[in-house]
N, C-alpha and C positions, 0 to 999 in steps of 0.2 A: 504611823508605823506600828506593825504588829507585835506582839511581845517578842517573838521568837526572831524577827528580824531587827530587833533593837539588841536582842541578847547577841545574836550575835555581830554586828555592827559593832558591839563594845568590844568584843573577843579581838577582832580586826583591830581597834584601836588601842587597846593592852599591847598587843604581841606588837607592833611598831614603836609602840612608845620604848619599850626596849632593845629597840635595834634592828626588828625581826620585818621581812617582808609578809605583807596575807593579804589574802584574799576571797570574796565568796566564789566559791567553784563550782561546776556543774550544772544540774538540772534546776537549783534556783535562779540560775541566774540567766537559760534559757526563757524559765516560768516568766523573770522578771520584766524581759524583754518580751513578752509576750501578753502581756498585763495581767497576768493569771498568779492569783495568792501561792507560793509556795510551800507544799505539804510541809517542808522541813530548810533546814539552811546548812549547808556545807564549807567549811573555811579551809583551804589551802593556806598554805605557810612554811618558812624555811628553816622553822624552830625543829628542831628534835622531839619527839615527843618525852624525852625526861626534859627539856627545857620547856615543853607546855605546861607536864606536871609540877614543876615548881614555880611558873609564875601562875597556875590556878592549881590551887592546893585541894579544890576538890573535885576530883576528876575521875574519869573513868578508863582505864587501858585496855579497852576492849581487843585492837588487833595492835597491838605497839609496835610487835615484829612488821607488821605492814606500815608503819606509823600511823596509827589511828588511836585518838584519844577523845572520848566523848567529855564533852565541858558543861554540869546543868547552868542552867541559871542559879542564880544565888538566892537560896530560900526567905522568902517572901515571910511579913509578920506572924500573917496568918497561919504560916507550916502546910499550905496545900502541897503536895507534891503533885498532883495531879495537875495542875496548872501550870508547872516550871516546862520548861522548852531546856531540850539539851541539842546541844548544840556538836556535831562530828567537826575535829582539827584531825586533819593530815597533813602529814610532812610532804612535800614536794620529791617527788621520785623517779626512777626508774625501774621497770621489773625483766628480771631476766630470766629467762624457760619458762617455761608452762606444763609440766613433766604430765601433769593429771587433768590438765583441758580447763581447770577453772583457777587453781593459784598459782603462784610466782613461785616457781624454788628459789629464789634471792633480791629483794629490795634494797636499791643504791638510793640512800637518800640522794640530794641533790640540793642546791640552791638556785635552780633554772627552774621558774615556772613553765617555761617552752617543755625542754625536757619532762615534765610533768605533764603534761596538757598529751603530747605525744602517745603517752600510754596506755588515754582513755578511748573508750568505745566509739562514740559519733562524735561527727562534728558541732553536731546543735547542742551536744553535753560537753562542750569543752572550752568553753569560755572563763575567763573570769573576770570578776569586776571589783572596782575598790569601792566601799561604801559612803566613801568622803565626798569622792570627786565624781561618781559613777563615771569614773574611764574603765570602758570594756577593755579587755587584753581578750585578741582571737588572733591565736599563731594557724589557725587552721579553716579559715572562712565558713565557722557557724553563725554569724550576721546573716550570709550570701544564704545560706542554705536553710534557713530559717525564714527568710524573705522569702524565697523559691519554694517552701515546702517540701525539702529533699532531706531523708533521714537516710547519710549516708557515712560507711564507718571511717574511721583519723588513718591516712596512710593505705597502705595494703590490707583491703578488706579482708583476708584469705588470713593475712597474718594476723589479724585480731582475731577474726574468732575461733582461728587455731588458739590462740590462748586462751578463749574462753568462750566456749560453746554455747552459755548461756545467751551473751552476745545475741545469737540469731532469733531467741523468742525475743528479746529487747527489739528489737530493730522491729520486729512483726507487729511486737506492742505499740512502741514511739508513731512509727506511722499510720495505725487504727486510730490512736487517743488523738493525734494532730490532723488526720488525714491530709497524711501527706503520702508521699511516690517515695520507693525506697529508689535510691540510686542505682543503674543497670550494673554497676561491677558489685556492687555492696548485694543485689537480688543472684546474681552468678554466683560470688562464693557462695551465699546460703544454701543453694540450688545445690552445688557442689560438694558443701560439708554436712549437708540434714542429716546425714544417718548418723552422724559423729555426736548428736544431741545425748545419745544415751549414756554418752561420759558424763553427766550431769546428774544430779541427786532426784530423784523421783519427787524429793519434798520441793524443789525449787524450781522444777519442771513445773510441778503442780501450784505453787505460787503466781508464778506468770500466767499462767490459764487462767488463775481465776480471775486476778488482774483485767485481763483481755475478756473478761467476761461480764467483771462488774463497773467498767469505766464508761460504760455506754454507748460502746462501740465495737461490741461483740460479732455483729454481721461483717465488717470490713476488717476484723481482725482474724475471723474464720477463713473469711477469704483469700486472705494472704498466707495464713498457713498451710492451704489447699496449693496457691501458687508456688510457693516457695520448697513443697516439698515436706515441710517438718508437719503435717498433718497425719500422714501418712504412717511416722515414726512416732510421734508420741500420740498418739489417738487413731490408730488404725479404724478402729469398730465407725469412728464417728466418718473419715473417710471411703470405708465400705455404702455409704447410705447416698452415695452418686452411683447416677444412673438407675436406683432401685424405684422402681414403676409404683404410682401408686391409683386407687379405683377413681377417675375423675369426677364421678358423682359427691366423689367424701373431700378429695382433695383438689382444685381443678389448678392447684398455682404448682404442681407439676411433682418433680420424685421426691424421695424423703428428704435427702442434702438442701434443696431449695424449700423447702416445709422448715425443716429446722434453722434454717440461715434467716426464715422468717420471723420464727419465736426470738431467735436472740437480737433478729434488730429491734426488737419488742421489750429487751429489755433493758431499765433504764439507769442512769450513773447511781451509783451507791446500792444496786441490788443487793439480797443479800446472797450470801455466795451458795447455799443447799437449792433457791429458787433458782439459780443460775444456771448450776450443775444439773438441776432438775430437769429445765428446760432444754439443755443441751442430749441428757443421756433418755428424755422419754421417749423416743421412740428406737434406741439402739436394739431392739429388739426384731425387729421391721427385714434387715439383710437378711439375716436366717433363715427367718420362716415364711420368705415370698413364697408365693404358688400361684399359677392360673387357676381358677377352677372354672366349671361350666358358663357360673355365673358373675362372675366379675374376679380382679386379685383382691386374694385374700391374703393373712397377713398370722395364721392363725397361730394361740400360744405367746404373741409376741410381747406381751406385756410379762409372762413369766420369766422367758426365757430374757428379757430384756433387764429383770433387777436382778438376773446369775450376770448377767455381765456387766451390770452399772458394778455390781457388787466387787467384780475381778477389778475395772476399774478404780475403784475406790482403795481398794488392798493394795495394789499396785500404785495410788500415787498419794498412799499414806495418808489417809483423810481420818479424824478422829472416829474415833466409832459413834457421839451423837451426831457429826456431820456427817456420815456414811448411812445411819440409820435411815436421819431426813429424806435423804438422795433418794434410797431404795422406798420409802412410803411416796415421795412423788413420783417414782418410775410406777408403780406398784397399784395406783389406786387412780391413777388420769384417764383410765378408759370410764372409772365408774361413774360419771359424770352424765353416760347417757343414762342411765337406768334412775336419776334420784327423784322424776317424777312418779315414780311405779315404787319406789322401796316402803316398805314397813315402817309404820313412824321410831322404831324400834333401832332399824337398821341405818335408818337416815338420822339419827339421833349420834347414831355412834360414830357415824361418818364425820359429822359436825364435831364430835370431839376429838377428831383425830388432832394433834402434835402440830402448830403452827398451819390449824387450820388454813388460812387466811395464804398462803402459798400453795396450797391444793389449789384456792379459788385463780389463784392469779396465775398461776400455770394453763388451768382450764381455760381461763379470757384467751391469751396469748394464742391459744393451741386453735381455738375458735375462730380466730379472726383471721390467722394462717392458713386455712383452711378456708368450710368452707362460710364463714361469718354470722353461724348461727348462737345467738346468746341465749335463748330460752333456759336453761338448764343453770346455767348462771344466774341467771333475772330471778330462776327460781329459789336457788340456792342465798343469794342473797337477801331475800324475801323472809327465808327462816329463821335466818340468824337475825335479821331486825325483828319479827315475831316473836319468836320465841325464848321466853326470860332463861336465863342461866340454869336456872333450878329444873326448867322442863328438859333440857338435856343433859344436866349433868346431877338429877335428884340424889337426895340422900337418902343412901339404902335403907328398906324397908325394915327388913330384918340382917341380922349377922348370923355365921358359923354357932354363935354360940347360945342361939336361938333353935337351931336348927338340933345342936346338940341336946340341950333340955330337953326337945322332943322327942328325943329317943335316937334319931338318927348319929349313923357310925360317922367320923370323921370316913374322909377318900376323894378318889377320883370323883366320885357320885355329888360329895357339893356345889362342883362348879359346874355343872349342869343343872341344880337346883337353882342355885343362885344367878346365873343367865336367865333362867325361865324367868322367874319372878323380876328379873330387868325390865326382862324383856316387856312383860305384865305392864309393870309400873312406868316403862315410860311408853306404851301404848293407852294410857289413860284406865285401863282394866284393874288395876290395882294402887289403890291409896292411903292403903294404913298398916298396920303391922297383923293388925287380926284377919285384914282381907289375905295376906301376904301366907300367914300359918294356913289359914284355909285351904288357900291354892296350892299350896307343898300338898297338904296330907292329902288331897281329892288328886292331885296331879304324880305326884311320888309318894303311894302308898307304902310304909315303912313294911 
């Protein structure tokens, strides 16, 4: 038994020893039935949440007004925090209105687990189980539907996600990660309520995507957001890229939306999420700037115009600004992949030190084999970085500013143009020492 599910199997046996009914609830106990480790453990129970806090005095009241009270485990000899498992207690509930699409204007506790179970999203998340006996409690047939592979919502589908809008990337996600079939009335409300998605926070919009992007099931997760409508609404730019033609000599597996449905089924569980988004947003630039011309569709500009609108993208779903940077250097630099047998050992040096190198390359593989499965440029690129030691592309400067000063030269704009050239120099192999380095300044930028 894992720490996190002994921790909380004690929680469950605490809270009954005094009186109280609990249980694990939700999406562990789907995972459980599914033989799949669970991320985390969730305890339902008919405690109050100031009756949680005083029989575990070290606690967290994270949403109390919702009854939620996180329980860690109890600090280990050794003081790791980083090892303890905490454990989410909620009170058994009901929620009434939904004024703003995602919370309750008023939670009724409850001492009816059924009542509780009711006012959760699907049915495959609405189970619980006792850790003693493992008897399942399923007031709403997530056994049947979990057998069946049907991620369908508890009740009136219309009426959940009226309450909570988030709901409908859930259900898009639940059946990509399980491939499973969402239920026809559970896919009609969605159908039905997608534009209503924008009552939802941009940042938790923006969570579920990535989610749906790094679970490893990113192709069948696009898919269904294309089906269901909410593609359209919160990623217009990525649903502009159906039907957009592309030249079959470069791409022969057909228009940009089937190109990129390919990269992402290309990428794998635990991606990291800037290669994700990368892979997703590199060719958003592609709708705009289609054109026939004489000799095949071309596509021209699309890479610039393409990190203005990863760029809007990213502003818009509130991405930090180092994850927003990454994004725009892989929309940004994926075409230059064909030219790095031709570049300056100068230019290819500095390429090699770009910022998580190593997602350039694996954007490039994905984009290649999406296409049209030519690796050369990769074989080659990998070739370098096994070659060539550390120091050959990332040498230590010959000279400094204040080298350049002693010699008479003004501080300005004018040094980083000196100090490029002699980069440039020095990792072209033309330049080795600090004397070769003063040379090349005064013969090359006479003072």
């Amino acid at each position: 038994m894992s720490n996190a599910k002994q921790h909380a199997a004690e929680i469950v046996r605490i809270l009954r020893e005094r009186g109280h009914r609990a249980y694990f609830a939700g999406g562990c106990v789907r995972d459980l039935l599914l033989n799949r480790e669970p991320a985390d453990y969730d305890v339902a129970t008919d405690a109050t949440p100031r009756q949680v806090m005083q029989i575990f005095p070290q606690t967290f009241a994270v949403g109390e007004q919702f009854g939620v009270v996180l329980v860690p485990e109890p600090k280990p000899v050794t003081d790791d925090d980083a090892r303890r498992s905490t454990v989410e207690v909620a009170t058994f509930r009901s929620d009434v209105g939904y004024s703003d699409g995602r919370h309750p204007d008023e939670v009724r506790f409850t001492s009816d687990p059924r009542e509780d179970v009711l006012r959760r999203d699907f049915t495959i998340n609405g189970m619980m189980l006792d850790p003693a006996t493992n008897e399942i409690l399923d007031f709403v047939g997530g056994r049947d539907d979990l057998t069946a592979g049907i991620v369908r919502a508890i009740g009136d589908p219309n009426r959940r996600f009226a309450e909570d809008k988030l709901r409908m990337l859930r259900a898009v996600r639940f059946a990509a990660r399980f491939d499973y079939r969402i239920d026809s009335a559970t896919m009609e409300a969605i159908q039905t309520l997608a534009s209503q998605i924008h009552q939802v926070s941009c940042e938790r919009v923006r969570e579920e995507l990535t989610k749906m992007l790094t679970e490893g099931c990113a192709q069948r997760a696009f898919q269904l957001l294309d089906a269901t409508g909410l593609l359209r609404e919160v990623l217009p730019e990525i649903a502009a890229m159906k039907g957009v033609a592309q030249p079959p000599q470069y791409h022969p597996e057909g228009d940009v939306f089937v190109h990129t449905l390919l990269l992402l089924e290309k990428l794998p569980a635990g991606a990291s999420k800037t290669l994700a988004w990368g892979a997703l947003l590199h060719d958003v630039g592609k709708p705009p700037t289609f054109r026939v011309a004489p000799d095949r569709i071309r596509f021209d500009g699309h890479v610039e115009i393409g990190v203005e609108m990863a760029a809007e993208i990213c502003h818009r779903l509130r991405f930090s600004n180092d994850e927003a940077d990454q994004i725009l250097a892989l929309v940004g630099h994926h075409m230059r992949f064909g030219q790095v047998q031709r570049m300056k050992q100068s230019t290819l040096k500095r390429f090699l030190r770009l910022p998580a190198f190593d997602e350039h390359l694996e954007l490039h593989r994905i984009d290649c084999l999406s296409s049209h499965g030519q690796l050369d440029s990769y074989d080659y690129m990998r070739e370098q970085l096994r070659s060539l030691p550390l120091e050959a592309i990332r040498p230590t400067p010959l000279i400094t500013g204040r080298d350049l000063i002693e010699a008479g030269y003004e501080p300005g704009p004018r040094f980083k143009e000196v100090m490029t050239a002699v980069e440039d120099a020095q990792l072209e192999g033309r330049l080795t020492s600090r004397e070769e380095a003063m040379e090349f300044v005064r013969r090359e930028f006479p003072g």
